[in-house]
N, C-alpha and C positions, 0 to 999 in steps of 0.2 A: 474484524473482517476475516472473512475465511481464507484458505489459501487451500492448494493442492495436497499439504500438510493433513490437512484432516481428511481429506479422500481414507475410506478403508476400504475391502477389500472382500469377497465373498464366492465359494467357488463350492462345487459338486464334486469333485472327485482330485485328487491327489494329483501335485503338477509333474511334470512330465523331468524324468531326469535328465540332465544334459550332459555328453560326453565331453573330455575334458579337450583341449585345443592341441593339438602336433607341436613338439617344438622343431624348431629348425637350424641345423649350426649355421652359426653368420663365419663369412669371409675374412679373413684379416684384415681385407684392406676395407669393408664395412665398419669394422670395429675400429681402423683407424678413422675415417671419417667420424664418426660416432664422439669417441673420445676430444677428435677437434674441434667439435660443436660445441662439446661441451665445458673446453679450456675457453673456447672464445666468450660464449654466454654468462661463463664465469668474470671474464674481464670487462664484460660491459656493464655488467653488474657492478663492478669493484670502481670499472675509472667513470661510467658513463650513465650514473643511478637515474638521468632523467628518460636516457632510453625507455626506460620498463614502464611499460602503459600503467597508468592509476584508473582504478574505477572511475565509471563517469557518471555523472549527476544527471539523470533522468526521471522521467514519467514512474519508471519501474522500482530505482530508488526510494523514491519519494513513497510509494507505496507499500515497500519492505521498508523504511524508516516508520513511517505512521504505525504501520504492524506491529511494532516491536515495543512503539510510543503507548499504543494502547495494552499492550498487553500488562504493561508497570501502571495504568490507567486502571486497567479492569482490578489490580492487588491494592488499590488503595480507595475502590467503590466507585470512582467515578465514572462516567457513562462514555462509551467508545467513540472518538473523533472522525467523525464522517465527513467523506469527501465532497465538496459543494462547491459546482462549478461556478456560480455566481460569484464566488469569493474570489476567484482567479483572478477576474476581472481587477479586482481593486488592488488585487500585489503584484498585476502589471504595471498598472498606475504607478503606485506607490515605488517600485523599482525605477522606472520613472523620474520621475519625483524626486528620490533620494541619490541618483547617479550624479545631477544638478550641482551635488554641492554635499560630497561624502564626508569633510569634515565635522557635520553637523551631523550626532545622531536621529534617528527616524526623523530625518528634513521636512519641515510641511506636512505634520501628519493632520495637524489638527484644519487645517484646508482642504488637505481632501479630502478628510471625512466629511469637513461641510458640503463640499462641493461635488461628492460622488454616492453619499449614502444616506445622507440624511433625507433625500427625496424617497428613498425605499420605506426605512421604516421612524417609526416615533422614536427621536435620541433618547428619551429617558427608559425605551425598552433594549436598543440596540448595543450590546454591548459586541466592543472587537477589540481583541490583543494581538499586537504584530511582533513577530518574532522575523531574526534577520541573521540569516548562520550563511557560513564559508565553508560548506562541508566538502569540498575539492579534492580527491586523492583518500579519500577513506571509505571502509564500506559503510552500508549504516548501522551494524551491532557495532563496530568502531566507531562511530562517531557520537554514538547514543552511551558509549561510558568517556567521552570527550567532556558530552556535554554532563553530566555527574561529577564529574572529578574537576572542571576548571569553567563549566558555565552555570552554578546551580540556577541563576536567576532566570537563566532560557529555560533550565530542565521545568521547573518550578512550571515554570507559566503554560509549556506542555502538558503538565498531569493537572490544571487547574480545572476543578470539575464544573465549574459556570459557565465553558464551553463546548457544546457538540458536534461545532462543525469545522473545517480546513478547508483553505483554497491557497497557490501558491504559486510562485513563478520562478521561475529560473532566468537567470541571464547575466550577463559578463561584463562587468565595470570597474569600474575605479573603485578601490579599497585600500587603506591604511595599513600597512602590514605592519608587526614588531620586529623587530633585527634585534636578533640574539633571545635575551632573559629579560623574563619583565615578570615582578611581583604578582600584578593584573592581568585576570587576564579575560576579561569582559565587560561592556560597559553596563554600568547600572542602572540605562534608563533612557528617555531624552532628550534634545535638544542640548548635550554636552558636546562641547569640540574636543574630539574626539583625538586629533594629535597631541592640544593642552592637556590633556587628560592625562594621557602617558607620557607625557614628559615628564609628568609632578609626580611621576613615582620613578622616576630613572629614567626612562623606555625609550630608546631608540627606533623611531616608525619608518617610512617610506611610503607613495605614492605609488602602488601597483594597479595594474588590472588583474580581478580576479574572480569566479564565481559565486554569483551570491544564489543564495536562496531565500525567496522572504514569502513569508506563511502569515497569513489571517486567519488567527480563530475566533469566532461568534458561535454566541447563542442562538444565532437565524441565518436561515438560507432562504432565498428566495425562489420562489418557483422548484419543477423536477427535483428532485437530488438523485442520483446514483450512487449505490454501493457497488461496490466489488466484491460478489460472495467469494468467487473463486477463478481463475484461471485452469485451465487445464491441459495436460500434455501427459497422454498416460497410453501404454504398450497393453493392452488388455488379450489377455489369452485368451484360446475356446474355454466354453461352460465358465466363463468368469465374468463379474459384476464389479463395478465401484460403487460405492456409494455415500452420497454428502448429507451429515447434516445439515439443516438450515433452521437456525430458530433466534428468531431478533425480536426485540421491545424495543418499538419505533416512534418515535414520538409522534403522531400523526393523531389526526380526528375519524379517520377516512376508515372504514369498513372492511376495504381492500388494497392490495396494493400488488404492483406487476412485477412477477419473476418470468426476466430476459435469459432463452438460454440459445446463445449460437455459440452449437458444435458439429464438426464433419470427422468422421472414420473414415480409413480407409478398407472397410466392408461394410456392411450392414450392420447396424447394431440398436437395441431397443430401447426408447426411453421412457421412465414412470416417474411419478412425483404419488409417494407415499405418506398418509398419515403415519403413526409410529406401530398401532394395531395394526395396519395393512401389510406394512413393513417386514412384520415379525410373520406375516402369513407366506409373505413371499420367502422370506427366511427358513422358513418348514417345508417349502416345496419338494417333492424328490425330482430330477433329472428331468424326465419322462414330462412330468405336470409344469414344468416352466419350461418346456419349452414351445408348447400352446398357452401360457399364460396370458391373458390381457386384462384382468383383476381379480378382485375389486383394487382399485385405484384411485386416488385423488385426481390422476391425471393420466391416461396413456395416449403416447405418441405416436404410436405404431413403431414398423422398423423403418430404417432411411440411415442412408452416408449424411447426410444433411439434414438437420434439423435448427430452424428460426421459427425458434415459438418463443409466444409470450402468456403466460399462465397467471390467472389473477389469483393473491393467496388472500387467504381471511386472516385478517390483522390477527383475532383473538389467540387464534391458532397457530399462530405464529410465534406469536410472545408466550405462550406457552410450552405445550409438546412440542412445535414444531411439525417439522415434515422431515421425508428420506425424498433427494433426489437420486436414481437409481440408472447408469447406461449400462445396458445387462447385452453380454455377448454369448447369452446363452441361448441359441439357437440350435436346429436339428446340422445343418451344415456350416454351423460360426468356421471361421476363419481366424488364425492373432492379428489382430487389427491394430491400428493406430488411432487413438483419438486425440482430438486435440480442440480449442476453443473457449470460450469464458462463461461465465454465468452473473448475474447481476439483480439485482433489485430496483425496479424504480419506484418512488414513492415522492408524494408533497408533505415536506413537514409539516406541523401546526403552529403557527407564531406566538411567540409566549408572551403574553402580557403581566412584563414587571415593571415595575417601578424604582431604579435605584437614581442614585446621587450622581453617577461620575460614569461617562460613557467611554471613556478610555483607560486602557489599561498597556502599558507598552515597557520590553523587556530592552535590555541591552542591544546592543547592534551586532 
């Protein structure tokens, strides 16, 4: 998935120098305050470690985890885990489901796949791996060498390439925690009791409440899916452009597919969606020539603070060269603007018709 990361950058003329800031002498009795901020801050740190806020487990999360998921995905060939809101649906359930009765890992899975998925699609084509992490208090590049160094069986079932898609849920229940040191430290599968388990290596558990996160990957989405190309939040100068690649192999039948983009600035500013020759044309512009430019283009938008367009792409071209999405603040009177908003892909996947043996695949709890 893309992110604001691959935003670059393209400008006409050399940017503006900035003079340096005034310093100002502070007060004594400033610097006394100051320095008492910073004994106490110090002590709440040392007696009172639960004060300090822990990241929290969000939508946003979960999207910088996947990101990072895929990216150790893309170094070992396999195809990038797409977001599929369908899937949610069933690791609500399943959250559900397994709060019931947390001693048993993944509780009931094999019911509610009967009973919530098998009406979707043929069991011998649907395959789904549930994965079930406690990632509470860590970021996600921290929790993504957690799961390497003490859960390979979760990381495993993450990079496993017979998956394309994720859906997932969040929410707050009952979990087993270890107290102190335990040999183990994940479970290998399901339907284990989960307190028996770590007993029989030593393990001293307890009965908490605690955040779970449990993720469904499959081979099939059903219905829409959304991608996330990118997000955006960028300070854009006069005579200055960003500009996003975009180029995906989507698994679909379909000819085309819709690229969503709602963004507003705070001035005017111009949008294009470029082939990669269009691209390079705009690229060679001098000053003067872009800024009556309106092609040739795959797409222009004209100018506006507001833009909600939805642009259909050609798959081929897609999965090939590619396109340039282009917000160019290169106008005769631009302004430094503020832009901000997201961009997306919506497409139907195509359902794969295979045939295997075993419709479940399920990692540790």
């Amino acid at each position: 998935m893309k992110t604001k990361d691959n935003y670059k950058y393209g400008y006409w003329h050399n940017k503006e120098s900035k003079g340096r800031l005034r310093r100002f002498k502070v007060g004594k009795i400033i610097a006394r305050i100051i320095i008492n901020l910073l004994i106490l801050i110090i002590l709440i740190v040392i007696y009172y470690p639960s004060y300090i806020k822990q990241p929290t487990i969000n939508s946003t999360w979960v999207f910088q985890f996947f990101s990072i998921v895929n990216q150790y995905r893309q170094s070992t060939g396999a195809p990038p885990l797409q977001y599929c809101p369908w899937l949610d649906n069933f690791a609500h359930i399943r959250f559900e489901t397994m709060i019931q009765n947390p001693a048993i890992s993944h509780y009931n899975f094999d019911q509610d796949f009967d009973g919530y998925l098998s009406q979707y699609q043929n069991s011998l084509s649907l395959l789904i791996e549930e994965e079930v992490l406690y990632p509470d208090g860590y970021t996600p590049k921290n929790y993504v060498q957690i799961l390497q160094s003490e859960a390979p069986i979760h990381w495993n079932g993450l990079l496993d390439s017979n998956y394309m898609y994720y859906g997932y849920y969040i929410g707050y229940g009952p979990d087993y925690i270890i107290i102190g040191s335990c040999p183990v430290t994940e479970i290998p599968g399901p339907n284990i009791n989960v307190p028996q388990y770590f007993k029989s290596y030593g393990c001293s558990v307890e009965l908490e409440n605690d955040t779970w996160l449990v993720i469904e990957l499959s081979n099939w989405c059903s219905g829409p899916t959304t991608i996330t190309v990118s997000t955006i939040n960028e300070d854009l100068s006069p005579q200055y452009y960003i500009y996003l690649p975009i180029q995906y192999n989507l698994p679909t039948n379909s000819k085309y597919v819709e690229l969503v983009v709602n963004i507003t600035s705070t001035s005017p500013v111009e949008l294009f969606l470029f082939t990669p020759d269009q691209f390079n044309y705009f690229e060679s512009l001098y000053q003067q020539e872009a800024w009556s430019f309106t092609g040739p283009a795959y797409y222009y938008g004209g100018e506006s603070t507001t833009f909600n367009t939805e642009i259909m792409l050609n798959t081929a071209q897609l999965a090939n060269s590619g396109y340039y999405l282009v917000i160019s603040n290169v106008l005769p009177n631009a302004q430094y603007t503020y832009v901000n908003g997201n961009v997306t892909i919506i497409y139907t996947p195509t359902t794969p018709n295979i045939t295997v043996s075993n419709t479940l695949s399920v990692t540790g709890a």
